[in-house]
C-alpha positions in Angstrom: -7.7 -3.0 29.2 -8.3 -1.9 32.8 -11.1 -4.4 34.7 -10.5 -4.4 38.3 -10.0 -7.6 40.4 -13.1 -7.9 42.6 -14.9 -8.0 39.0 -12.4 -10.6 37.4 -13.2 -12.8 40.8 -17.2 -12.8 39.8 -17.5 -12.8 35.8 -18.3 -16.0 34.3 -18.6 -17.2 31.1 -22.5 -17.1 30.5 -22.3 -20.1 28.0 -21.2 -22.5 30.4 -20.5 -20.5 34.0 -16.8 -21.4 33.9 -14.1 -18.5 35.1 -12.5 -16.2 32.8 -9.5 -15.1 32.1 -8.1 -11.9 31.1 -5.8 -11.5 27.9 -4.8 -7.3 28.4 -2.9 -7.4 25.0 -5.8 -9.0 23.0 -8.4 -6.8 25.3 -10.4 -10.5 25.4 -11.5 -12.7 28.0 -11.2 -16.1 27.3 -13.0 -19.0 29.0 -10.9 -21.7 31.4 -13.1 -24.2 30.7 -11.6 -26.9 27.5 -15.2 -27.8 26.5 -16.1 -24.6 25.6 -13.2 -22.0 25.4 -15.3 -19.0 23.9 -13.3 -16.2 23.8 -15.1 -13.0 24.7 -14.7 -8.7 23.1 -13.6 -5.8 25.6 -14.9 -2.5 24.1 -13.9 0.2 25.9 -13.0 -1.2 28.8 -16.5 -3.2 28.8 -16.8 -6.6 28.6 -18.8 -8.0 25.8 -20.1 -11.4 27.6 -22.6 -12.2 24.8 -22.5 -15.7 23.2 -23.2 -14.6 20.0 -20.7 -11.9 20.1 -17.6 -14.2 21.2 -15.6 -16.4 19.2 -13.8 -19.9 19.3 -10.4 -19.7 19.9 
């Protein structure tokens, strides 16, 4: 999975604006927030940041 930095610094998680985090052997980004903790697709090098498309972890 190949997402450069200066877009890691502004992605969010759109359920509940927390950062996220970046798991390159799972191709996911997971939300730092405990409340919520969705855990979000990469396709293709694309991020998937759809609620209905992410998972609990």
């Amino acid at each position: 999975m190949k997402i450069d930095d200066w877009l890691m610094e502004i992605l969010t998680c759109p359920a509940c604006k927390s950062p996220l985090r970046a798991s390159a052997e799972a191709e996911e980004l997971t939300c730092t927030s405990a409340e919520c903790g969705l855990v979000y697709p990469v396709r293709d090098d694309i991020p998937v940041l759809l609620v209905d498309e992410a998972r609990k972890p």
